[in-house]
Phi, psi and omega in degrees: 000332190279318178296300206314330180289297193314333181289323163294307192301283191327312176297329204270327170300321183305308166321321194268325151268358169284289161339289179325304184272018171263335160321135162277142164314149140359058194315164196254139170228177166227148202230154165272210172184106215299126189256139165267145198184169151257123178241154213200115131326121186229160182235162198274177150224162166260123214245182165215138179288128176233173181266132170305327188235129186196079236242167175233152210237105187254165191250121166331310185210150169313129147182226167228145192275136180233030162185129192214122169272118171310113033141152180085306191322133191244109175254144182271153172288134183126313190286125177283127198260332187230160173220133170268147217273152199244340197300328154326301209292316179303340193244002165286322203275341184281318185305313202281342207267350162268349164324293171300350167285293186334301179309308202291328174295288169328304169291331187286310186313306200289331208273334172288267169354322189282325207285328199291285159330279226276325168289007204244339177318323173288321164308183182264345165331295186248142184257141170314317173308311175301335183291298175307286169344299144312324166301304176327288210301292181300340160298305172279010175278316186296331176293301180321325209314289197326321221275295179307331190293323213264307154302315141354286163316270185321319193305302196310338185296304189269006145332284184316274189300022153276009189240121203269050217250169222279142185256349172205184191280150156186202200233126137316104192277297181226156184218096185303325189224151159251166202281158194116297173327126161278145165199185231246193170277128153094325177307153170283127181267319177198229176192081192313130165220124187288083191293333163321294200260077185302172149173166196276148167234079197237159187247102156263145198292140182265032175287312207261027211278299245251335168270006189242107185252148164279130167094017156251141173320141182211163168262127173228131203210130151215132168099222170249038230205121176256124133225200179248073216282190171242147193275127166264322163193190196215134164253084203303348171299104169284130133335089206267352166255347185263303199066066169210176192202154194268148164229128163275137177221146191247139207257147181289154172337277219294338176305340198272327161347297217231308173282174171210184185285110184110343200274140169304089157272167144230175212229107101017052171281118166304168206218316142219178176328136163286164176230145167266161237212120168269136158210155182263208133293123160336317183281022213246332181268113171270109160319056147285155164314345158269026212122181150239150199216155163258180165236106179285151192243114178274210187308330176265359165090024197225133166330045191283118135267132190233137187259140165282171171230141155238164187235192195302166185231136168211130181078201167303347180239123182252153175292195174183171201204150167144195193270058180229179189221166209257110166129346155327111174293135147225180177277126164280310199241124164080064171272315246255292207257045170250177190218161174311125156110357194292143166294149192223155180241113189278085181275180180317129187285160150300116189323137147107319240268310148179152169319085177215161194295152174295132184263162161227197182257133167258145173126000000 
């Protein structure tokens, strides 16, 4: 009789885990934090990325090249990119330096002869003129010395500049001449480009001239790929058929990653003044057709929708209106699949998003 009572209980427990483990987990989110902040309306303009560095590879001294780095080529500063043959200059520079023995024999002869002279100066032996003469004559033996000493430095100048080398780190771009080739001072060999230090280059409408400051943060965007540049200056000087004026922007280290030389951005100009604000991240709004709306994550760890008004936007973050506070956790990441009341597992917040204590993960 006792098993038998024991057989319903048993099923009904089995059933009951079996349920249990039939539960879905927790969805996993990842979270912001609601910013009081200033946001500033902005328009795109279209910019192009150039190198802050950028040369043309001339050949220093005349002669014939016995080395030119291939189109590609990645040279460090300092690193020889073209070489010129040194074997003329080495054998100018040997011609002056027996010059220069010579002067130094002359000057020595001479300097004995004054000494010679100037004792023999009281006899009728020597005349005061010839004395004088001789002196002339070693002064201008000491003068030549000087002369050849001075030529020496040039050869040596141009030695040193048969050697073409890189004024910063960059990429060979182009290449004009090849080894072998005689070619003059001053030709063109090619040309080096610094691929490290970017920057933007955009024609803002010049309406927008009196919101574009130097030394202000600006958003630089192509694609799906963001960043946060600097004005580095402005050429105030309008246009008269565009009526746009250049903003120069100086691009983060780290821009060279993703980005190149030549490449098509676009540059994030306020359009006026900003206002504070509550704002989120953009991935923080869920769209739908009865609205836009967040998920606020509360104390429990549990899902609230709350609908929002979105306002102006800048950068990654739009403004917003509704029944939230500054400091308010939502969801950024798996927003798209919570439901009211849902339970949630709270992965790392977003980085930027606004000043609040570091989260982990719960749950």
């Amino acid at each position: 009789m006792f098993k038998l009572r024991t057989v319903p209980a048993i099923a009904l427990l089995t059933a009951a885990g079996v349920a249990h483990a039939q539960q879905p987990p927790a969805p996993v989110v990842q979270i912001a934090y609601v910013a009081e902040t200033e946001i500033a309306p902005t328009v795109a303009v279209p910019g192009t990325i150039y190198s802050r560095n950028d040369v043309q590879i001339t050949a220093g001294v005349a002669g014939q090249l016995t080395m030119v780095a291939e189109p590609g080529t990645l040279v460090n500063v300092g690193d020889a990119v073209a070489s010129i043959d040194k074997q003329p200059l080495m054998l100018q520079r040997a011609e002056q330096e027996v010059l220069l023995e010579r002067a130094e024999i002359n000057i020595r002869q001479l300097n004995s002869q004054v000494r010679r002279q100037q004792e023999l100066q009281g006899s009728d032996l020597v005349s005061e003129f010839e004395l004088e003469q001789t002196i002339a004559n070693r002064d201008l033996a000491v003068a030549d010395a000087r002369l050849i000493k001075v030529r020496l430095e040039q050869i040596d100048d141009q030695i040193r500049r048969a050697d073409i080398r890189a004024p910063f780190t960059g990429v060979v771009t182009t290449r004009l001449h090849r080894t072998g080739e005689d070619v003059s001072r001053g030709e063109v060999l090619g040309a080096m480009t610094d691929i490290r230090n970017m920057e933007v280059r955009a024609f803002v409408p010049l309406k927008h001239l009196q919101r574009t400051i130097v030394g202000d943060a600006i958003d630089v965007f192509a694609t799906d790929t963001r960043y946060t540049g600097s004005i580095r200056s402005l050429v105030p000087t309008g246009d008269i058929r565009s009526q746009t004026f250049e903003a120069r922007i100086d691009l983060p280290a780290d821009a060279n990653s993703s980005w190149t030389v030549g490449q098509l951005v676009s540059v994030g100009i306020p359009i006026r003044t900003g206002e504070q604000t509550l704002a989120i991240p953009r991935d923080a709004m869920v769209l739908r057709q009865d609205g836009s709306y967040v998920f606020r994550i509360n104390a429990e760890n549990q899902a609230e929708r709350v609908a929002v008004d979105i306002g102006e936007s800048a950068g990654d973050m739009i403004a917003v209106s509704g029944m939230l506070s500054a400091g308010d956790r939502v969801a950024v990441r798996g927003a798209e699949n919570l439901r009211e009341g849902a339970e949630v597992r709270i992965m790392v917040s977003q980085s930027g998003a606004a000043s609040a204590p570091e989260t982990r993960e719960e749950g």
